[in-house]
PQR file with spaces between the fields and no chain letter, atoms N, CA, C, O and H, PARSE charges and radii, in Angstrom:
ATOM       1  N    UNK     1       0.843   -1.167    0.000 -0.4000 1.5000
ATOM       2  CA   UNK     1       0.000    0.000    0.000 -0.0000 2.0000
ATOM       3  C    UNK     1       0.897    1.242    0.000  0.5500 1.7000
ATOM       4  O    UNK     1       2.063    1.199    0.391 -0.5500 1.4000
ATOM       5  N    UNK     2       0.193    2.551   -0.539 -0.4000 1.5000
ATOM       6  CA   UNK     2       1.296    3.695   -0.763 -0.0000 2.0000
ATOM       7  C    UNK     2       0.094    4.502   -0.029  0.5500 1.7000
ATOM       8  O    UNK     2      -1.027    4.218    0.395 -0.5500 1.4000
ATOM       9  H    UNK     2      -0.755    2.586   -0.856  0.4000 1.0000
ATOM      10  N    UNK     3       0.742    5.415   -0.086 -0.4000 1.5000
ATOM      11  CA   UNK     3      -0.002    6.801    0.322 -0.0000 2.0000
ATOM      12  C    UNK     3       1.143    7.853   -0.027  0.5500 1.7000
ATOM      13  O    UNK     3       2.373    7.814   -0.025 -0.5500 1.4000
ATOM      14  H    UNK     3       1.652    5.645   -0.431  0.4000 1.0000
ATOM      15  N    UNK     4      -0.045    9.032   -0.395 -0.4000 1.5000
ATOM      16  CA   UNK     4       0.881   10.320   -0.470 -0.0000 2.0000
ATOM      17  C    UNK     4       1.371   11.246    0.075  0.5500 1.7000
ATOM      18  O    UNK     4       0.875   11.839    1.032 -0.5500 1.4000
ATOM      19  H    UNK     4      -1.045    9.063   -0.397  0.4000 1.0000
ATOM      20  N    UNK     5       2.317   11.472   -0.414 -0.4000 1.5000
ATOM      21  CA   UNK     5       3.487   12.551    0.255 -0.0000 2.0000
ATOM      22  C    UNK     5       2.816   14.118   -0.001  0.5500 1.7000
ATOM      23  O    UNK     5       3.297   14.703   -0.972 -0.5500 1.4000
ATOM      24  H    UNK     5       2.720   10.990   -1.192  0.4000 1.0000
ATOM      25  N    UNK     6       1.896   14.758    0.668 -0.4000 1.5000
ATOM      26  CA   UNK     6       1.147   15.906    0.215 -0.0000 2.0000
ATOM      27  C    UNK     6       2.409   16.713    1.017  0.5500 1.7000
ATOM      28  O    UNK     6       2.519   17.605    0.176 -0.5500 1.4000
ATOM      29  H    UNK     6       1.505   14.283    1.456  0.4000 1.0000
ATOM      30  N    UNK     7       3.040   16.921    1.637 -0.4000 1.5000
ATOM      31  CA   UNK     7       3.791   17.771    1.831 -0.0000 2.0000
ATOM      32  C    UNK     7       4.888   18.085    1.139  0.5500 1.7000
ATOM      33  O    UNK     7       5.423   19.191    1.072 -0.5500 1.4000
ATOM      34  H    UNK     7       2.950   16.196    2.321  0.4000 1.0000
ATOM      35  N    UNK     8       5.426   16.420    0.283 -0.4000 1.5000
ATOM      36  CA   UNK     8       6.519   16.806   -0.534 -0.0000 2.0000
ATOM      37  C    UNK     8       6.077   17.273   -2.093  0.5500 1.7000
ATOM      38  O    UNK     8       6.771   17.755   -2.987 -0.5500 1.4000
ATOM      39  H    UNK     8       4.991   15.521    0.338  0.4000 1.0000
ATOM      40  N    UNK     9       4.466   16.893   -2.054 -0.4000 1.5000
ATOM      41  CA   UNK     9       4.150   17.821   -3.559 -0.0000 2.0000
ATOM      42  C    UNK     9       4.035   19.015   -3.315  0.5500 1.7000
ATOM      43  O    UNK     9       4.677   19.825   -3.983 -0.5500 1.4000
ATOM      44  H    UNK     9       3.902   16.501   -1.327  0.4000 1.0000
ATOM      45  N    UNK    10       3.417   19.314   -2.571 -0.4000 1.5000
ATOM      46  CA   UNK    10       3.313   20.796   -1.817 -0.0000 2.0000
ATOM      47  C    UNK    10       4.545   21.959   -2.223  0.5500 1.7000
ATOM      48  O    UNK    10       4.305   22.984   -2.863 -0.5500 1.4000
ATOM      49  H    UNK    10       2.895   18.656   -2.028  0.4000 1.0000
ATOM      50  N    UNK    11       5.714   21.621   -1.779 -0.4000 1.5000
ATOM      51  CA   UNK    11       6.729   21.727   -1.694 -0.0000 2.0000
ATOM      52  C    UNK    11       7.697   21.655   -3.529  0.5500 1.7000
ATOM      53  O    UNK    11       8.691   22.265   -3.923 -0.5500 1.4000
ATOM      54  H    UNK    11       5.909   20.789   -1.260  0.4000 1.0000
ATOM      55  N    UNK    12       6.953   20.803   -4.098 -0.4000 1.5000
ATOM      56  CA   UNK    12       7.488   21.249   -5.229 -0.0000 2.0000
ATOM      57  C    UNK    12       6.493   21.686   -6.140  0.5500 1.7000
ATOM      58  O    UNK    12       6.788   21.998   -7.293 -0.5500 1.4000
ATOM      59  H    UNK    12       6.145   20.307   -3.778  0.4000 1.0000
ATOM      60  N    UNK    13       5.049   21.741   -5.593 -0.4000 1.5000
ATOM      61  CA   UNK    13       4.399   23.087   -5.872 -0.0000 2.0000
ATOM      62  C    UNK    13       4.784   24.283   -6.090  0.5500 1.7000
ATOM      63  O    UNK    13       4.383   25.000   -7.007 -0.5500 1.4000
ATOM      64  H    UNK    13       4.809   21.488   -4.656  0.4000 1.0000
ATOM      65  N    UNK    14       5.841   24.656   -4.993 -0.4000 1.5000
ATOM      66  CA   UNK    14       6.588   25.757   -4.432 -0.0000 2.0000
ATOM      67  C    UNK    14       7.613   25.763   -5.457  0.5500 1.7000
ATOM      68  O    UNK    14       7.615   26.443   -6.483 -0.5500 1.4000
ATOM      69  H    UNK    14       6.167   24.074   -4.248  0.4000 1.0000
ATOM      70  N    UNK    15       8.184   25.217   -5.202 -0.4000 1.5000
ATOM      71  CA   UNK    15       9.483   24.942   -5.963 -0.0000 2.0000
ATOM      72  C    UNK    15       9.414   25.232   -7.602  0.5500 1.7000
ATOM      73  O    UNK    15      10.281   25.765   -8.294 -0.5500 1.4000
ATOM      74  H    UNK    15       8.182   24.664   -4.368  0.4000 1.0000
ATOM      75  N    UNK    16       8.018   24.679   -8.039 -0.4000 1.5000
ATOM      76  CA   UNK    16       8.103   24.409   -9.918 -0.0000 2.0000
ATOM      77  C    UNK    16       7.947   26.438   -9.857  0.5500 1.7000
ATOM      78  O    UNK    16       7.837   26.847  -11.013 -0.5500 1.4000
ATOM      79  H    UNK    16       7.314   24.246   -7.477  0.4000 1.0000
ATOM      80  N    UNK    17       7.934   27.094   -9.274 -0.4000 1.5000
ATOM      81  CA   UNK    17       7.244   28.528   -9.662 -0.0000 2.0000
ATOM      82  C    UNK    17       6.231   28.822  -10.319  0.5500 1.7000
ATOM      83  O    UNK    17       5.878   29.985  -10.515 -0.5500 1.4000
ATOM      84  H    UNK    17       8.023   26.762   -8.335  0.4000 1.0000
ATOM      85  N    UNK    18       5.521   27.620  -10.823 -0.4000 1.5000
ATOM      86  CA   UNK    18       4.465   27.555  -11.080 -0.0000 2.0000
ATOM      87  C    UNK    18       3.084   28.057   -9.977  0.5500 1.7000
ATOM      88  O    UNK    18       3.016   27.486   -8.889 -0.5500 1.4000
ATOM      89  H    UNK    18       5.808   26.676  -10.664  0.4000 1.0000
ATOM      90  N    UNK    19       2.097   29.063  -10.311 -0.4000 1.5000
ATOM      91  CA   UNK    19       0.734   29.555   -9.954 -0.0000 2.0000
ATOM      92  C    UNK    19      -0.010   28.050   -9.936  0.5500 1.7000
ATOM      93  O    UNK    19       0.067   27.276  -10.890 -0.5500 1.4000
ATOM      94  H    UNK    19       2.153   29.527  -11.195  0.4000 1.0000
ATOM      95  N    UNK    20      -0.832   27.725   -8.548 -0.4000 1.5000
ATOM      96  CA   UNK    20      -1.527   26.652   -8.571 -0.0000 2.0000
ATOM      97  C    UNK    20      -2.644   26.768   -9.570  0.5500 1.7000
ATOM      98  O    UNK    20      -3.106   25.763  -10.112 -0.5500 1.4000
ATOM      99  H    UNK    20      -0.895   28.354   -7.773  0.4000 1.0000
ATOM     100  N    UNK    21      -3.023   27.813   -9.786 -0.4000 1.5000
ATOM     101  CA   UNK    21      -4.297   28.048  -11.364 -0.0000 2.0000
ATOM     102  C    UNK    21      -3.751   27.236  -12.183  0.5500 1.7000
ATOM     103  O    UNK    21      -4.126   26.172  -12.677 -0.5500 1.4000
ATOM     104  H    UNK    21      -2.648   28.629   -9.346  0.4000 1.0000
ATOM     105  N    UNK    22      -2.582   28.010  -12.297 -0.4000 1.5000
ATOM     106  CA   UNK    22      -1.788   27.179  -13.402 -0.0000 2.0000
ATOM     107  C    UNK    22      -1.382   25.329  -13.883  0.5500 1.7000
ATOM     108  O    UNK    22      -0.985   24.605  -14.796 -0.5500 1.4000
ATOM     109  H    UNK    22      -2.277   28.873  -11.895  0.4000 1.0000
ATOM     110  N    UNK    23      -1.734   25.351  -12.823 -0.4000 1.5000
ATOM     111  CA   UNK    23      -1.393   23.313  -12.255 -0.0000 2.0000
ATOM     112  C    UNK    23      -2.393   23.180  -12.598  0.5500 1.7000
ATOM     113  O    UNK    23      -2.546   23.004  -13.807 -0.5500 1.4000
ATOM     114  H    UNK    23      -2.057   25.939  -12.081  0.4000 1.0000
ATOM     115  N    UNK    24      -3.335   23.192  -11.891 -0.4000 1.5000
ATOM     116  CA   UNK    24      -4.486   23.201  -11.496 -0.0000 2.0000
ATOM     117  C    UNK    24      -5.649   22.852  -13.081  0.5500 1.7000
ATOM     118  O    UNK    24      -6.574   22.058  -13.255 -0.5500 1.4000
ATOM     119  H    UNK    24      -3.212   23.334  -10.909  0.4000 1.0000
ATOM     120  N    UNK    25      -4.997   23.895  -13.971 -0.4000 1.5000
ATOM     121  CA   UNK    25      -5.911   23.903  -15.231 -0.0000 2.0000
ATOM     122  C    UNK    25      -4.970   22.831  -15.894  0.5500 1.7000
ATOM     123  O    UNK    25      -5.482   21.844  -16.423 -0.5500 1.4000
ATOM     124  H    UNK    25      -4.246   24.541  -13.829  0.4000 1.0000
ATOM     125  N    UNK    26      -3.516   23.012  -15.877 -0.4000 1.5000
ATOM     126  CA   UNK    26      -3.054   22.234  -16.809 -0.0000 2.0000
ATOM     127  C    UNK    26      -3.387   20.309  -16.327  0.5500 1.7000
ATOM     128  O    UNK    26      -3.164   19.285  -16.974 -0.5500 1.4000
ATOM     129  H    UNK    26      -3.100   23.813  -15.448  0.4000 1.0000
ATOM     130  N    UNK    27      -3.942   20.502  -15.045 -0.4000 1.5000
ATOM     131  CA   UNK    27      -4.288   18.498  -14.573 -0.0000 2.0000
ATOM     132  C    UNK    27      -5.503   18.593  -14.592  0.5500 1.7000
ATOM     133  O    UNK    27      -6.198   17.596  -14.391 -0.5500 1.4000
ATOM     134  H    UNK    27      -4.123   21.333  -14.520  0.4000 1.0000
ATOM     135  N    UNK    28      -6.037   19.798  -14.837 -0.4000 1.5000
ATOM     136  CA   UNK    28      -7.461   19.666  -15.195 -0.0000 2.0000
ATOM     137  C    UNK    28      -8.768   19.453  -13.962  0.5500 1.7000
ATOM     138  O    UNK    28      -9.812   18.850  -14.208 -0.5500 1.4000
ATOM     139  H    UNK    28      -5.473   20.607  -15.000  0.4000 1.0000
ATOM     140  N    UNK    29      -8.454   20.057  -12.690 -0.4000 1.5000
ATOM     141  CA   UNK    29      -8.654   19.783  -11.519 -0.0000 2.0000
ATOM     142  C    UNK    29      -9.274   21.398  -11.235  0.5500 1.7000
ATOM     143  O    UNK    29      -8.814   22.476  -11.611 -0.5500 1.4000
ATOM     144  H    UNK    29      -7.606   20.547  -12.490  0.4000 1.0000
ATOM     145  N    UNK    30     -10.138   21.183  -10.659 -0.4000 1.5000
ATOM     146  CA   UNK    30     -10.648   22.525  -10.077 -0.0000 2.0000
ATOM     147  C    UNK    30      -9.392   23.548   -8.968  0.5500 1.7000
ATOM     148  O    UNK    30      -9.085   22.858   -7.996 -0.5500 1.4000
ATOM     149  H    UNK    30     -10.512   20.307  -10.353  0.4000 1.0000
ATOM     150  N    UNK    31      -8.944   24.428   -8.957 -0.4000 1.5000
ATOM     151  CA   UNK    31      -8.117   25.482   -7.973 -0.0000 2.0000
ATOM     152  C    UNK    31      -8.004   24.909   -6.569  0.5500 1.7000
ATOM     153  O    UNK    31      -7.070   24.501   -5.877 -0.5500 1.4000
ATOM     154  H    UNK    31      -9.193   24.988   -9.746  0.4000 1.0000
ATOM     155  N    UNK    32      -9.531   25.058   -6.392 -0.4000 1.5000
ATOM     156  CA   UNK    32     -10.276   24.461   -4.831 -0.0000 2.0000
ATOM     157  C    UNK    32      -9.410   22.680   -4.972  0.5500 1.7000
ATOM     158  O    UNK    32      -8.271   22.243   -4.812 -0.5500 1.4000
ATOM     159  H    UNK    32     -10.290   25.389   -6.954  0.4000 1.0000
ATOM     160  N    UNK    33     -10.474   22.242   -5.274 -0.4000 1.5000
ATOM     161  CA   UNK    33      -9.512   21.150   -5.276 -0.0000 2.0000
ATOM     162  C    UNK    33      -8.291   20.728   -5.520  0.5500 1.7000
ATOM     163  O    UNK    33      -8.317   19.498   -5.483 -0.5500 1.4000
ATOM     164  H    UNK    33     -11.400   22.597   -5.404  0.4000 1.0000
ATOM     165  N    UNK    34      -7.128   21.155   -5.774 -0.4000 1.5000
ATOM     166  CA   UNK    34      -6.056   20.926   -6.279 -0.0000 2.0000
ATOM     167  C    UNK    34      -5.895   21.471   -4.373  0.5500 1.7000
ATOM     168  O    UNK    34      -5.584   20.606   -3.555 -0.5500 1.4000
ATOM     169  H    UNK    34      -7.107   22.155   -5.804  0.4000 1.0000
ATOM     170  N    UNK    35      -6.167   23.034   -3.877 -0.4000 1.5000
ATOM     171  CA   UNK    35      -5.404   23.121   -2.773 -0.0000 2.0000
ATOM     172  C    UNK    35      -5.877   22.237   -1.808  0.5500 1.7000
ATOM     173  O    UNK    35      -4.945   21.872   -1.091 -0.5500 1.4000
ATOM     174  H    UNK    35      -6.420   23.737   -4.541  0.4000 1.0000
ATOM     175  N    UNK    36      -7.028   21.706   -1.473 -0.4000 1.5000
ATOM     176  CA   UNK    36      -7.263   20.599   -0.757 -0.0000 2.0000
ATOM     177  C    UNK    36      -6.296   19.486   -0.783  0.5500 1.7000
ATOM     178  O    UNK    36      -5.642   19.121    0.193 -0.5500 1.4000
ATOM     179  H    UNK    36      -7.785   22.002   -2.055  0.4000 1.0000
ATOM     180  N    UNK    37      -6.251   19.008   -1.878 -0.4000 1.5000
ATOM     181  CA   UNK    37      -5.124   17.920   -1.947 -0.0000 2.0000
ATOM     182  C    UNK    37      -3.876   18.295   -1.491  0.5500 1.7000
ATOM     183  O    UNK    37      -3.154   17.514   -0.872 -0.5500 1.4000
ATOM     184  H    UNK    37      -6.782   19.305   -2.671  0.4000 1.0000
ATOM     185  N    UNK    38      -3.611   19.281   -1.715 -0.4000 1.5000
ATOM     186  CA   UNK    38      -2.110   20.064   -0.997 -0.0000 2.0000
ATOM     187  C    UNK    38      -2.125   20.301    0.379  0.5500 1.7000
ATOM     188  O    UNK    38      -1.094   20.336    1.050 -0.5500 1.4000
ATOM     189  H    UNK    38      -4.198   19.916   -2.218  0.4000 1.0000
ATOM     190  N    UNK    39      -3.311   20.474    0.855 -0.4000 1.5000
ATOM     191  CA   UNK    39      -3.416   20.456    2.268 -0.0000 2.0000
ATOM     192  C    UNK    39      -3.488   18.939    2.860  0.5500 1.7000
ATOM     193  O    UNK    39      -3.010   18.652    3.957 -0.5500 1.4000
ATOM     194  H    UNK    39      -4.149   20.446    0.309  0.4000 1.0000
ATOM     195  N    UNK    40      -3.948   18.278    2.260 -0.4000 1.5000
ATOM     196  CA   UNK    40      -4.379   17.081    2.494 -0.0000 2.0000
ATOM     197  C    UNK    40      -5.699   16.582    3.381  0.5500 1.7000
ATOM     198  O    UNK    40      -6.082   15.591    4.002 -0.5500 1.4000
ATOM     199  H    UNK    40      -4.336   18.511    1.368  0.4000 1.0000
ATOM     200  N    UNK    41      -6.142   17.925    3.027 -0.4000 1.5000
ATOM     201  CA   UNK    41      -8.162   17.903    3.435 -0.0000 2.0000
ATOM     202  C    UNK    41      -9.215   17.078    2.265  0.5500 1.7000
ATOM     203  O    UNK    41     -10.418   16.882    2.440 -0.5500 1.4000
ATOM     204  H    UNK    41      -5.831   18.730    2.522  0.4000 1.0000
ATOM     205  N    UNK    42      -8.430   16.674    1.076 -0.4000 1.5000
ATOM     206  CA   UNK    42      -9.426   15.981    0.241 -0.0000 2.0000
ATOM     207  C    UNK    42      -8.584   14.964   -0.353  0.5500 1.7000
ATOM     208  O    UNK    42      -7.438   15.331   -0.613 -0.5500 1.4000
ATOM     209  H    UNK    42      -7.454   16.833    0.933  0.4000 1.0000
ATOM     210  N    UNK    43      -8.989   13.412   -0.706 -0.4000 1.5000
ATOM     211  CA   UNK    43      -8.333   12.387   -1.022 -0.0000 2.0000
ATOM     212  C    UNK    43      -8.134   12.870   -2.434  0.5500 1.7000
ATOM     213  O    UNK    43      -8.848   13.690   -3.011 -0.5500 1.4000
ATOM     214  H    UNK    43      -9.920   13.115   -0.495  0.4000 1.0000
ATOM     215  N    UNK    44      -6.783   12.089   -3.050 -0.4000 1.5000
ATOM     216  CA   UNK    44      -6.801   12.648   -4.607 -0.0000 2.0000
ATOM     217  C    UNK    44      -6.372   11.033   -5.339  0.5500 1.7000
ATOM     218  O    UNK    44      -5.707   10.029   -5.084 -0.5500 1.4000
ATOM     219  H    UNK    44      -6.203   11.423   -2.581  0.4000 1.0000
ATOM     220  N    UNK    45      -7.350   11.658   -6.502 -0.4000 1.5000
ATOM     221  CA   UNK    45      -7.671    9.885   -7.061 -0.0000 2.0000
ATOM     222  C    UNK    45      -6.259    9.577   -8.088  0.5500 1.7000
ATOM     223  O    UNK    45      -5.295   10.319   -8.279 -0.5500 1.4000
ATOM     224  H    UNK    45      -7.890   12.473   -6.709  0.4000 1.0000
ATOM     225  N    UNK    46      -6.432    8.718   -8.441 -0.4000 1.5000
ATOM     226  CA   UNK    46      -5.494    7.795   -8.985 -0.0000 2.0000
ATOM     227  C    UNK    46      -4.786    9.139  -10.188  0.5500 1.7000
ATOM     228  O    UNK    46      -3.751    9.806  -10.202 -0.5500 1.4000
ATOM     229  H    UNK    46      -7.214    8.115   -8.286  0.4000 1.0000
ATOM     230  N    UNK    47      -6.178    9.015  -11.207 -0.4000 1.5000
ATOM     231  CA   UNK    47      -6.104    9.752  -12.333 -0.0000 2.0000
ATOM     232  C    UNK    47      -5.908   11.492  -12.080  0.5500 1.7000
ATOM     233  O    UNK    47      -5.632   12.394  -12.871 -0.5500 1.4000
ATOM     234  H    UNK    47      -7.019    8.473  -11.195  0.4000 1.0000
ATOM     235  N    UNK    48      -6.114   11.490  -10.995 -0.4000 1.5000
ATOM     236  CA   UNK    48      -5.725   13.612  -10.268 -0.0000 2.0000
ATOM     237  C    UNK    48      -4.232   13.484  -10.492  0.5500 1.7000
ATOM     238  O    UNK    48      -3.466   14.110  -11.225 -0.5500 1.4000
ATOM     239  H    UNK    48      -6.339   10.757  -10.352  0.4000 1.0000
ATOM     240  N    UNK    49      -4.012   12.292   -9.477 -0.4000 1.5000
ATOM     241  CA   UNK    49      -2.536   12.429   -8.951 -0.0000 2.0000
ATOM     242  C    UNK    49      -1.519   12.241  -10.428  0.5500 1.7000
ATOM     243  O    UNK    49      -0.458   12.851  -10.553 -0.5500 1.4000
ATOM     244  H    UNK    49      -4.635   11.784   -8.882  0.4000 1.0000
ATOM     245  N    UNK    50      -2.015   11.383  -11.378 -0.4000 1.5000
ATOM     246  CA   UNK    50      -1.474   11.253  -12.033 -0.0000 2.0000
ATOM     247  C    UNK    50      -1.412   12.520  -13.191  0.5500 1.7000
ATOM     248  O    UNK    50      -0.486   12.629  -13.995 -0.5500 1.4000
ATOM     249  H    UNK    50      -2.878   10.887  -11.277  0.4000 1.0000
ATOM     250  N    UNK    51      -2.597   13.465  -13.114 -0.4000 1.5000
ATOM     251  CA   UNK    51      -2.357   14.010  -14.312 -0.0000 2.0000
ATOM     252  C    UNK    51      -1.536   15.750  -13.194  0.5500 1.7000
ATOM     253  O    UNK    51      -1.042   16.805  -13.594 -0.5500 1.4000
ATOM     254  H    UNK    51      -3.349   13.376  -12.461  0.4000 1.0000
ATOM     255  N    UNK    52      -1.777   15.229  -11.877 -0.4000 1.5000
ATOM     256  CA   UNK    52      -0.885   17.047  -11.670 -0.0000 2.0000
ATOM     257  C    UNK    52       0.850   16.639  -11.777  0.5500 1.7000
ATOM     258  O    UNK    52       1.721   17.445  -12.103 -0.5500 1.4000
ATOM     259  H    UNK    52      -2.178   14.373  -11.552  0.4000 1.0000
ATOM     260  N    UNK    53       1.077   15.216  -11.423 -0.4000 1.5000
ATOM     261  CA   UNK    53       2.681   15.009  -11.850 -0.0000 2.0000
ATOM     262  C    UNK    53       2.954   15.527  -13.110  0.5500 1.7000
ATOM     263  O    UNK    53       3.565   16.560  -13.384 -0.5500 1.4000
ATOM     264  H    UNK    53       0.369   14.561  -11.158  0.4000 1.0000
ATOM     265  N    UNK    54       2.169   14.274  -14.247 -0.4000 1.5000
ATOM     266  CA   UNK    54       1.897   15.452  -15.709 -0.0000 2.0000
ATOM     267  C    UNK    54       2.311   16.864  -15.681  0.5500 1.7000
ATOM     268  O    UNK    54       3.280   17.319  -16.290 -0.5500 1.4000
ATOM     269  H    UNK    54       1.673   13.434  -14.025  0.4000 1.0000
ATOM     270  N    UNK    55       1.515   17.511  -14.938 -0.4000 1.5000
ATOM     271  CA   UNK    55       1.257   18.689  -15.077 -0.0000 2.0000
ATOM     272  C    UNK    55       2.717   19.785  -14.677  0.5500 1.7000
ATOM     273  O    UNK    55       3.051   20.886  -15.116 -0.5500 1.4000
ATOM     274  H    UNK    55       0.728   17.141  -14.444  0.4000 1.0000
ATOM     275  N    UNK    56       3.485   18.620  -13.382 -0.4000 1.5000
ATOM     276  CA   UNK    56       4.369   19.356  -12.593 -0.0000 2.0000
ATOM     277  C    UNK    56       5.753   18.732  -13.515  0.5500 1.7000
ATOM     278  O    UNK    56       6.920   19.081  -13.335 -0.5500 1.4000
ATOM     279  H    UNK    56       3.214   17.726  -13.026  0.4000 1.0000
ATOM     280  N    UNK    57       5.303   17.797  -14.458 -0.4000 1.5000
ATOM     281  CA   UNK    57       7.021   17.326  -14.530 -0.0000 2.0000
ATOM     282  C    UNK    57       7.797   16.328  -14.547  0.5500 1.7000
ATOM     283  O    UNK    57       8.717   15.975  -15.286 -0.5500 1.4000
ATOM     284  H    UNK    57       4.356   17.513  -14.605  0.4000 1.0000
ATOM     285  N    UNK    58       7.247   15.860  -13.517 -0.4000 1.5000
ATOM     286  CA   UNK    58       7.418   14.830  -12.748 -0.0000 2.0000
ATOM     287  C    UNK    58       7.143   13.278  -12.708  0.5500 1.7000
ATOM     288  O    UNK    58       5.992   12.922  -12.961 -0.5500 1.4000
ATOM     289  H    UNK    58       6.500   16.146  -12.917  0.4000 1.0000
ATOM     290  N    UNK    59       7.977   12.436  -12.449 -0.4000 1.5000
ATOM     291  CA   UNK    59       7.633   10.757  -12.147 -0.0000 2.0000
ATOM     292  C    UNK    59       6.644   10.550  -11.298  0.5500 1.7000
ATOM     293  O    UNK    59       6.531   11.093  -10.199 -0.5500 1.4000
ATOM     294  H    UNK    59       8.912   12.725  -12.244  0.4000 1.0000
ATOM     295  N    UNK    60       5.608    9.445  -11.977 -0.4000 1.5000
ATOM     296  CA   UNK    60       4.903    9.560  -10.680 -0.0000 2.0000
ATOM     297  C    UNK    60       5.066    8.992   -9.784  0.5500 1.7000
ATOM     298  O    UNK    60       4.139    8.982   -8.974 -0.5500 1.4000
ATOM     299  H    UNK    60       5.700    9.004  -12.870  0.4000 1.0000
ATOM     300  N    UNK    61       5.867    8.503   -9.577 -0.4000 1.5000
ATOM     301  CA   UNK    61       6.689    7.587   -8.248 -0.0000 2.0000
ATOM     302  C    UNK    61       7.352    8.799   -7.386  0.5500 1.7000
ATOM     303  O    UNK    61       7.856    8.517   -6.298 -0.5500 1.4000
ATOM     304  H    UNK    61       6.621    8.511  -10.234  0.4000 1.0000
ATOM     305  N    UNK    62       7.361   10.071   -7.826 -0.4000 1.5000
ATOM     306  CA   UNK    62       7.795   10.524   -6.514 -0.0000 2.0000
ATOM     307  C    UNK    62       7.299   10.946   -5.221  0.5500 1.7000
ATOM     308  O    UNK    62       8.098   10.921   -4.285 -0.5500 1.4000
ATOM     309  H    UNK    62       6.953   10.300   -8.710  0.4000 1.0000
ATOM     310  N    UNK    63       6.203   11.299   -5.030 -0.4000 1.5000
ATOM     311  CA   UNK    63       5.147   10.851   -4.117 -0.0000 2.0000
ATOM     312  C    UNK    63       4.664   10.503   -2.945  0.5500 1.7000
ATOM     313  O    UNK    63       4.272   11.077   -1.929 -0.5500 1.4000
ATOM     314  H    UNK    63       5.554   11.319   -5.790  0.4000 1.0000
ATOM     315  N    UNK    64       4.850    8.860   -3.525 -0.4000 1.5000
ATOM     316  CA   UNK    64       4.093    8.022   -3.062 -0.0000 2.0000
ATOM     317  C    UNK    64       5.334    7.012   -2.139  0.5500 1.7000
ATOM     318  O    UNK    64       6.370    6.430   -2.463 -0.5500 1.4000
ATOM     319  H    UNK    64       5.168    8.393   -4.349  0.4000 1.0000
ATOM     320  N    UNK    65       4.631    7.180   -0.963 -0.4000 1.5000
ATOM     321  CA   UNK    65       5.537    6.518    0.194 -0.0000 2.0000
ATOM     322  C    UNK    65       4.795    5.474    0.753  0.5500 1.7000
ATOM     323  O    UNK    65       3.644    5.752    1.089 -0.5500 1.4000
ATOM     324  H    UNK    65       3.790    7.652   -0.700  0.4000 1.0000
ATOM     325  N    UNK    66       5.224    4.261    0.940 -0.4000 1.5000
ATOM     326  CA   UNK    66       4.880    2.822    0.987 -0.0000 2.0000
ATOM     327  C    UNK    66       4.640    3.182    2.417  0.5500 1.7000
ATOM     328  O    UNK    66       5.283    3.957    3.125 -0.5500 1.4000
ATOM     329  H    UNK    66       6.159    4.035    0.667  0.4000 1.0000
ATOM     330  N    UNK    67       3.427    2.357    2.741 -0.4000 1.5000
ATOM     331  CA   UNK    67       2.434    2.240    4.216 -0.0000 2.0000
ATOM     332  C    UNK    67       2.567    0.907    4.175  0.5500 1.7000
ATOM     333  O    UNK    67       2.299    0.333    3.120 -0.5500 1.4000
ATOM     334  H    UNK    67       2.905    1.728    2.166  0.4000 1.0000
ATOM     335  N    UNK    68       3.016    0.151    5.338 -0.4000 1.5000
ATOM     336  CA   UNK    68       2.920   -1.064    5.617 -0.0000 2.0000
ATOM     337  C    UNK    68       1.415   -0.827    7.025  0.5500 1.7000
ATOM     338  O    UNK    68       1.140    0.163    7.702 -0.5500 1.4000
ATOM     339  H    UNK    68       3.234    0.618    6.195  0.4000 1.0000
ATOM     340  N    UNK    69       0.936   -1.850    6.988 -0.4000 1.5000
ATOM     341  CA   UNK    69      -0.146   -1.791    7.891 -0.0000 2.0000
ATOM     342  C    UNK    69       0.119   -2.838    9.191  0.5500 1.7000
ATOM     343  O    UNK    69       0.419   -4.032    9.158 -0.5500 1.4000
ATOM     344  H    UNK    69       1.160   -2.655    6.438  0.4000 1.0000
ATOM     345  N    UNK    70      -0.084   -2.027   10.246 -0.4000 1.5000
ATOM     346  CA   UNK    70       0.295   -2.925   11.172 -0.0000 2.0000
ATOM     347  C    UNK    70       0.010   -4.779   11.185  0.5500 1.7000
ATOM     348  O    UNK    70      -1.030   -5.416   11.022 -0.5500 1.4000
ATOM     349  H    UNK    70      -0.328   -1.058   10.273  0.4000 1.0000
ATOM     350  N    UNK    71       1.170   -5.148   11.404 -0.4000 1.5000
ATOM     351  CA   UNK    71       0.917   -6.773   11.398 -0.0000 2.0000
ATOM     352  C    UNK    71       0.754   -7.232   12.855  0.5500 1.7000
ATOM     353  O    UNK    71       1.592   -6.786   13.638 -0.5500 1.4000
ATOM     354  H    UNK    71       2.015   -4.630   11.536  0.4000 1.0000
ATOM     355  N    UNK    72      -0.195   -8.057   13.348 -0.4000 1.5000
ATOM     356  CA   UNK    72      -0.487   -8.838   14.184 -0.0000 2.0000
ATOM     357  C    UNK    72      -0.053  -10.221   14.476  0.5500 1.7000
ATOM     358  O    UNK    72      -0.147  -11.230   13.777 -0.5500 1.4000
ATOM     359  H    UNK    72      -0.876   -8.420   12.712  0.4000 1.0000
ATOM     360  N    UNK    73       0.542  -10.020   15.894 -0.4000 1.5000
ATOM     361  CA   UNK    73       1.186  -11.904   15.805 -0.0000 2.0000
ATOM     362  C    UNK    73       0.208  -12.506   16.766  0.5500 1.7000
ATOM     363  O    UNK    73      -0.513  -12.210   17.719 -0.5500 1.4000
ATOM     364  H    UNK    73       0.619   -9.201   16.461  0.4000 1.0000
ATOM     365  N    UNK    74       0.611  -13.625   15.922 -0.4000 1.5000
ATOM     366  CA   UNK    74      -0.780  -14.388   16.238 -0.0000 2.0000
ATOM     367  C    UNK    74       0.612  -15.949   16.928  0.5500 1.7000
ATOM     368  O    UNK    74       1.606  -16.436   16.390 -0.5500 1.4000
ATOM     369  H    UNK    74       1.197  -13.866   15.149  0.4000 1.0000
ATOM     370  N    UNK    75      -0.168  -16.251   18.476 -0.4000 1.5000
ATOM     371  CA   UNK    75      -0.049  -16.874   19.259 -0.0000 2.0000
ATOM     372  C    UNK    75      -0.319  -18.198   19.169  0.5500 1.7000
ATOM     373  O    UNK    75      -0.162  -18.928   20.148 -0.5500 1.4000
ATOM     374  H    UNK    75      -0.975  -15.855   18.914  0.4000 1.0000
């Protein structure tokens, strides 16, 4: 399982000097929504995430940081 790194897109949000309008239209994502996902107040789907990398540049493997889920030992 992965989950995303909203702080390290965030961050090269910042970084590309790119205007989030600008992201935003080019992944085709509403403003509002694009900063939600940057905050990490709204889940972002497969095809978001994939088209603001698109949008930023970017692999989409950079991201996404592997969640292991707690394992239970069993007695």
């Amino acid at each position: 399982m992965f989950v995303l790194d909203t702080d390290g897109l965030r961050k090269q949000v910042e970084k590309s000097g790119l205007k989030q309008k600008s992201i935003s239209e080019r992944a085709g994502l509403s403003e509002t929504a694009l900063c939600l996902i940057l905050q990490g107040k709204r889940k972002c789907e497969t095809g978001e995430y994939a088209s603001i990398c698109l949008a930023l540049g970017v692999p989409m493997e950079k991201f996404l940081k592997p969640c292991f889920p707690n394992k239970r030992e069993v007695m």
